[in-house]
C-alpha positions in Angstrom: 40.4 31.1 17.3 37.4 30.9 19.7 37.5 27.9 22.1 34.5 25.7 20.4 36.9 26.1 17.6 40.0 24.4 19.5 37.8 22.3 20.8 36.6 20.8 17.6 39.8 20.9 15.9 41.4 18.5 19.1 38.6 16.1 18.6 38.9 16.2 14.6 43.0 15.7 15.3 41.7 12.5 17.8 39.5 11.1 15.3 42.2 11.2 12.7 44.6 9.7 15.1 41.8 7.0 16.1 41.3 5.8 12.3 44.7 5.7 11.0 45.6 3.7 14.1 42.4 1.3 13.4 43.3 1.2 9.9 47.0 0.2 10.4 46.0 -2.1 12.1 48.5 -5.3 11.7 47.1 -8.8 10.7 48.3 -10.3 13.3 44.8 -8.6 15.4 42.8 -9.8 13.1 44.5 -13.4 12.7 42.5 -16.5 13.7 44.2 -18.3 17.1 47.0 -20.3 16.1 48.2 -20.3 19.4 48.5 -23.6 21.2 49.9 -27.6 21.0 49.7 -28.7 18.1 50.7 -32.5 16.6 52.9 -33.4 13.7 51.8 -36.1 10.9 52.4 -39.0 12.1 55.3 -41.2 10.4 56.8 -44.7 11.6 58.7 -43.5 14.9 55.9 -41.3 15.7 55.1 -37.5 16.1 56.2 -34.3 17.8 54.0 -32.1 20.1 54.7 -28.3 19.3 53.7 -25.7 21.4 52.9 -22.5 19.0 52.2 -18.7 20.7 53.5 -15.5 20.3 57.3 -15.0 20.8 57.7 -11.4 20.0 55.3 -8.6 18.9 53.3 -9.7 15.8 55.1 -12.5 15.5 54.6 -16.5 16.2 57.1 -19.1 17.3 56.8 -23.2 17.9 58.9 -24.8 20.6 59.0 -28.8 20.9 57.5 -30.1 23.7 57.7 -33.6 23.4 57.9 -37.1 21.2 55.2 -39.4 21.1 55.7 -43.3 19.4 52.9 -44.2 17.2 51.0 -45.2 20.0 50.9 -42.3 21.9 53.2 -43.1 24.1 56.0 -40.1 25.4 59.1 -40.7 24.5 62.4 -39.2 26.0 63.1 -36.5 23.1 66.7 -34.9 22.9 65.2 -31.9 21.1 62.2 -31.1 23.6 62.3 -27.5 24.3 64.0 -26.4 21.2 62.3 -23.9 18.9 60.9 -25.2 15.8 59.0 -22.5 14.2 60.3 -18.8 14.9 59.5 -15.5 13.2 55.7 -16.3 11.8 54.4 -13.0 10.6 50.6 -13.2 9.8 49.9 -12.3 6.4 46.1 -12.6 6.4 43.4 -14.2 8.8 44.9 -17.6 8.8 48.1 -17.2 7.2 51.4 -16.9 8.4 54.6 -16.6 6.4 58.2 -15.3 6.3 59.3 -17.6 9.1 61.9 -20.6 9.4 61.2 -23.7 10.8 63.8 -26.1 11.8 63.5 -30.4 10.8 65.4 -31.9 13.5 65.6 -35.0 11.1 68.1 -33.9 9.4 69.0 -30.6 10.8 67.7 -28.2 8.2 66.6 -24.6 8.4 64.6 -23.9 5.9 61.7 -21.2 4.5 58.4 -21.4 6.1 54.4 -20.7 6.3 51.4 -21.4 7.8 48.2 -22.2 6.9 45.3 -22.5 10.0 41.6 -24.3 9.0 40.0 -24.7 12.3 42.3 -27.4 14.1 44.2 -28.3 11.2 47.5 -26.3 10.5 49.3 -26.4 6.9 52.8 -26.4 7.7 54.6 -25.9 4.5 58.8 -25.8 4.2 60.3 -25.2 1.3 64.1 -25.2 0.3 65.5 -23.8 -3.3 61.4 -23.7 -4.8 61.2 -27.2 -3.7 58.0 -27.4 -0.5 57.0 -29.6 1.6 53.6 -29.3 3.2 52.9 -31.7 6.6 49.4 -31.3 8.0 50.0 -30.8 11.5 46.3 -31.2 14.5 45.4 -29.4 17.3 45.3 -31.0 20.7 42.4 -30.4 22.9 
């Protein structure tokens, strides 16, 4: 084998190598940025600031920050700094599925995904087919 020969066949091996990489790509590099604070819906004692970023390769997590009252106000939280949200895998652009997230009202672990338009995040739990979706704001 001549050395143009060798040569060609290393960079037709480094091409290959280049595209299947490219191509395998996971969603998670082509996911929209989920990562951030983000506010719960709002109910009568208030709402819950979560932090969401990534918490191990290709995957997302949501950790409490704080508790506001209805006015805005911060309120001493026992949970703050607990994860909410843990093992997120994106599933497309803006989705993110096969994760848990945890209601500290009553203490439940249940099935989880995520939805992301813009600065609105679809949080969706669901429990035995039953789901609950909350719609969840950025903060700027």
């Amino acid at each position: 084998m001549t050395l143009a020969h060798k040569r060609l066949r290393n960079a037709a091996l480094v091409s290959t190598c280049l595209s299947a990489l490219l191509m395998g790509a996971s969603f998670s590099a082509l996911a929209q940025d989920i990562n951030g604070l983000w506010r719960t819906e709002l109910t009568d004692d208030g709402y819950l600031e979560v932090n969401i970023d990534v918490c191990e390769t290709d995957k997302v997590c949501g950790t409490i920050v704080r508790a506001r009252d209805p006015e805005g106000n911060e309120q001493p939280y026992e949970h703050a700094g607990k994860r909410m949200i843990w093992d997120m895998v994106a599933s497309g652009s803006t989705n993110w599925d096969d994760g848990k997230i945890w209601d500290p009202r009553n203490d439940r672990t249940v099935n989880s995904r995520l939805e992301l338009s813009g600065d609105t995040l679809l949080v969706t739990g669901c429990m035995f087919r039953i789901c609950q979706t909350q719609t969840w704001q950025r903060q700027l």
